[in-house]
C-alpha positions as CSV (number, residue, x, y, z in Angstrom):
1,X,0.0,0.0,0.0
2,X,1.4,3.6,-1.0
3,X,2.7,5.5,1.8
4,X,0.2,8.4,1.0
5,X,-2.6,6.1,1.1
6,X,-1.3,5.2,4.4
7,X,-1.3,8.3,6.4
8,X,-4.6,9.3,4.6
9,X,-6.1,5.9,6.1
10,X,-5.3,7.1,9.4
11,X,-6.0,10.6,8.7
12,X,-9.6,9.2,8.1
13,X,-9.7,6.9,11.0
14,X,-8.5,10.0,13.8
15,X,-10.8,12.1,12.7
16,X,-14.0,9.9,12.5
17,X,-13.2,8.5,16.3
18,X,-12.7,12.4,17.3
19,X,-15.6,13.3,15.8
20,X,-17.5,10.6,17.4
21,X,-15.8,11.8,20.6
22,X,-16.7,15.2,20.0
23,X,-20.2,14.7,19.5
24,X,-20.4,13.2,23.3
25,X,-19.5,16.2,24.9
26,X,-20.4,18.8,22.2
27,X,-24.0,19.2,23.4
28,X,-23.4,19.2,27.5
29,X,-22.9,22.7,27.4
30,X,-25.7,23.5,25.0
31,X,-28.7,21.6,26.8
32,X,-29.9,24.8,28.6
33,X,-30.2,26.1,25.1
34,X,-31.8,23.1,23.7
35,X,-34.4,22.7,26.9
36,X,-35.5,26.4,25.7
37,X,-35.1,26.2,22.2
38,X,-37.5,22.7,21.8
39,X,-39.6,23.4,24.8
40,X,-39.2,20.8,27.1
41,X,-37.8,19.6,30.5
42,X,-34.7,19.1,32.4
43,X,-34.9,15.9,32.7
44,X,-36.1,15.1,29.7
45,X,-33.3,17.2,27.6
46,X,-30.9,15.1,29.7
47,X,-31.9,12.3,27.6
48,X,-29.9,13.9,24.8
49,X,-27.0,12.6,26.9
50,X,-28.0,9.8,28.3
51,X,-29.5,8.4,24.6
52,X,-26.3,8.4,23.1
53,X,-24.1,7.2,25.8
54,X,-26.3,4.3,25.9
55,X,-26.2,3.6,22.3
56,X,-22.7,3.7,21.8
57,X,-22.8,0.8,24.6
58,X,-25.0,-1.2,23.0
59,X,-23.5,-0.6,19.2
60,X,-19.6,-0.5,20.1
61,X,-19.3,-4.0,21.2
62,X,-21.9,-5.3,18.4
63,X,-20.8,-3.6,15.2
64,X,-17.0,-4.3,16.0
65,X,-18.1,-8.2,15.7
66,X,-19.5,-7.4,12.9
67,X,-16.7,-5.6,11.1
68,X,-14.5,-8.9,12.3
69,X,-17.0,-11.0,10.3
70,X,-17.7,-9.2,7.7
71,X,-14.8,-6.6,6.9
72,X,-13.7,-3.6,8.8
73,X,-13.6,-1.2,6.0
74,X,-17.2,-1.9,4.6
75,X,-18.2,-2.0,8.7
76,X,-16.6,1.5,9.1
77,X,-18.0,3.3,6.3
78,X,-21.5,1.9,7.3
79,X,-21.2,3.3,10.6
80,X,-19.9,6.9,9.0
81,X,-22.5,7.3,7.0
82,X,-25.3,6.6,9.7
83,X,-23.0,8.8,12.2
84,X,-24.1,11.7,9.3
85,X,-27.6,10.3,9.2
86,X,-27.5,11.0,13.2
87,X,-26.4,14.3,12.6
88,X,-28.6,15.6,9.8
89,X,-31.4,14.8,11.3
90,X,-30.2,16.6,14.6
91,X,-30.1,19.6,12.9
92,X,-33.2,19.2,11.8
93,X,-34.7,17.7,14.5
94,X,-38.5,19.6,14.9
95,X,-38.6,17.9,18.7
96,X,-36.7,17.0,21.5
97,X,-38.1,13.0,20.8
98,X,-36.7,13.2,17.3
99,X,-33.2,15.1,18.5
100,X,-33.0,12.3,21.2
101,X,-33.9,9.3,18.4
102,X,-30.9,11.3,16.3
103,X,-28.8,10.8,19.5
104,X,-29.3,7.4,19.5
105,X,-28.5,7.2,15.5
106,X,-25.5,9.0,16.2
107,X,-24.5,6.6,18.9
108,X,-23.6,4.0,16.5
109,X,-20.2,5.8,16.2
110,X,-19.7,4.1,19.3
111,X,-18.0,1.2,17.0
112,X,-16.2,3.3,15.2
113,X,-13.0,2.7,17.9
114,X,-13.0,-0.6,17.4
115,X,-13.0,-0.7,13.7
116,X,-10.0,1.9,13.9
117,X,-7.8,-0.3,16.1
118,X,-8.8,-3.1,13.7
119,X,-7.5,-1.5,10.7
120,X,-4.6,-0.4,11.9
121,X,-3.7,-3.7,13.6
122,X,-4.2,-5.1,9.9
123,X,-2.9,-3.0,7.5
124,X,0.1,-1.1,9.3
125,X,3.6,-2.2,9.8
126,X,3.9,-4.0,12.8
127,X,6.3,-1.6,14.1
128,X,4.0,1.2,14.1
129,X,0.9,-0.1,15.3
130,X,1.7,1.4,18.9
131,X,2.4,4.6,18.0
132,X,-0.7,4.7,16.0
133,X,-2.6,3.4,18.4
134,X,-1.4,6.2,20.9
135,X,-1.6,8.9,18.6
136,X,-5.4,7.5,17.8
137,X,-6.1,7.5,21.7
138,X,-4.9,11.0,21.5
139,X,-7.3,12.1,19.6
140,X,-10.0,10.4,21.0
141,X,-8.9,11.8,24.7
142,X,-8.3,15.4,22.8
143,X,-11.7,15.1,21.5
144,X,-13.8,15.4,24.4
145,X,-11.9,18.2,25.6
146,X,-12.2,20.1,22.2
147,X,-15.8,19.7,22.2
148,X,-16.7,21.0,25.6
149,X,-14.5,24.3,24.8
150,X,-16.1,25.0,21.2
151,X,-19.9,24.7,22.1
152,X,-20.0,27.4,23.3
153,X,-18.5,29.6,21.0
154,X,-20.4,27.9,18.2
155,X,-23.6,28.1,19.7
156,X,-23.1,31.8,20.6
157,X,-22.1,33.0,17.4
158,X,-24.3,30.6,15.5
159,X,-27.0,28.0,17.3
160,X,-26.9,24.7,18.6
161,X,-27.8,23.1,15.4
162,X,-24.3,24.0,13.9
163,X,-23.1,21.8,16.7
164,X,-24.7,18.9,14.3
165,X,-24.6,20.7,11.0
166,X,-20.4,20.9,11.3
167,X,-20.3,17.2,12.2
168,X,-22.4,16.4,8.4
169,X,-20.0,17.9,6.7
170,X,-17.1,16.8,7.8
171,X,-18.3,13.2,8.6
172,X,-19.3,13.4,4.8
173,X,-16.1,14.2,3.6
174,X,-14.4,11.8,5.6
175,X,-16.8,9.2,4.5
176,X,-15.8,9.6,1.0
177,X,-12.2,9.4,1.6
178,X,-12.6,6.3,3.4
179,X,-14.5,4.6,0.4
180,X,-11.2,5.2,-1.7
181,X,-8.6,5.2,0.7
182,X,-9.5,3.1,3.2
183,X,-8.4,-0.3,2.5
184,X,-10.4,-3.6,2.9
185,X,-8.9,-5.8,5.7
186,X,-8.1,-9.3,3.9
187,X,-8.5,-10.8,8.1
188,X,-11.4,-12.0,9.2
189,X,-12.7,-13.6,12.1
190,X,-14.3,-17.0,12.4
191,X,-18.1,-17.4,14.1
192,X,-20.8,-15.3,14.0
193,X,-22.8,-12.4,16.2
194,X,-24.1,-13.6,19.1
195,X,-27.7,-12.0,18.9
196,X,-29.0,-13.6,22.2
197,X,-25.9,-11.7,23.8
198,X,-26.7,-8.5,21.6
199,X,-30.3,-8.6,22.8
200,X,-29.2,-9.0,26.6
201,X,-27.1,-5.9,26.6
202,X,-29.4,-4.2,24.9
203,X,-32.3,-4.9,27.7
204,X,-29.6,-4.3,30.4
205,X,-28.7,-1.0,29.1
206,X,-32.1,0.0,28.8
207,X,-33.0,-0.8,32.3
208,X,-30.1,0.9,33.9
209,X,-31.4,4.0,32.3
210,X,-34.9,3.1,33.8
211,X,-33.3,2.3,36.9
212,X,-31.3,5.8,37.0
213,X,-34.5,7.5,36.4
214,X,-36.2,5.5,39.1
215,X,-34.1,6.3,41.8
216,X,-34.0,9.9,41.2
217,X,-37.2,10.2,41.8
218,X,-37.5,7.8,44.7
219,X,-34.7,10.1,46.7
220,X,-36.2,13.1,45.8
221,X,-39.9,12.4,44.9
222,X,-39.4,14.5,41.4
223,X,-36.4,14.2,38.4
224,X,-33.6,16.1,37.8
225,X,-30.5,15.7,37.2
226,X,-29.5,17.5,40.2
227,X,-31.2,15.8,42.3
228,X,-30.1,12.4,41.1
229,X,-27.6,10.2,43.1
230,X,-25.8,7.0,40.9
């Protein structure tokens, strides 16, 4: 593989898994803004959050099986393109339901780590895979950071949609880069998904967000976040 084609792969891997880590803590500072701006609750424009923390648990684990099984490349640009579904139709979103269903699209991103460390497992020299895998965790720990600094900013000079319409367009771009760039894993893993386990998660995650919304209210006899002890 080229040596241009190379550093563009990982180009295209850093900035999907920092984009995906940007997008967790992009909207933190912004859901006063959104609670106002779509007419709702605190505790129900928490969900925002809580939505896509649970879905990345629930997708990470499941869609890097699948990108063993069926080829990380394919598996990767899959999960870009619905990570810019997610987005578009946050920006969009006419309701806090539909933002928090986009949250939950945009979780899916979740598996985008695992499909990084995959690729560049398989198609790096074996001499650089740990300082690719550092410099990847870099950006993933840089990430977070970078998007609790520019929400605010953004959503002063612009709104809080821009926190979703950015994402599009450069999720799209690197979407299309990965399609020609990117190259297909010739590794794969031997099995198959375990649905049964899939669907397990799934309901465990689900109730611990039930159970978190349970027992804020049985300490404090009404939601909140602020009144809510984990």
């Amino acid at each position: 593989m080229p040596r241009k084609s190379t550093r563009l792969t990982f180009a295209v891997l850093a900035t999907g898994a920092g984009v995906f880590s940007m997008l967790q803590s992009l909207i933190a500072p912004a859901l006063p803004t959104v609670q106002h701006a779509l007419h709702t609750s605190q505790s129900t424009a928490t969900w925002v959050m809580t939505a896509y923390l649970l879905s990345a648990s629930v997708f990470t684990p499941i869609l890097g099986r699948v990108g063993d099984l069926t080829g990380k490349k394919r598996t990767l640009v899959a999960v870009l393109l619905t990570v810019l579904a997610g987005c578009l139709l946050a920006a969009l979103a006419p309701s806090i339901g539909v933002l928090i269903v986009a949250r939950v699209v945009q979780g899916v991103g979740g598996a985008l780590f695992p499909l990084s460390f995959g690729i560049v497992r398989d198609e790096f020299a074996p001499a650089g895979v740990p300082g690719r895998i550092g410099s990847l965790s870099a950006v993933i720990a840089a990430g977070g950071g970078v998007g609790m600094v520019a929400a605010g900013p953004i959503v002063s000079a612009l709104d809080y949609r821009w926190l979703f319409w950015i994402p599009v367009a450069v999720v799209a771009v690197t979407a299309l880069i990965a399609v020609r760039y990117v190259p297909e894993s010739r590794n794969r893993a031997e099995g198959s998904v375990s649905w049964l386990g899939a669907g397990l998660l799934s309901g465990c995650r689900r109730g611990t967000g039930r159970g978190r919304r349970w027992r804020c209210r049985n300490l404090s006899g009404r939601s909140g976040p602020g009144r809510c002890r984990v």
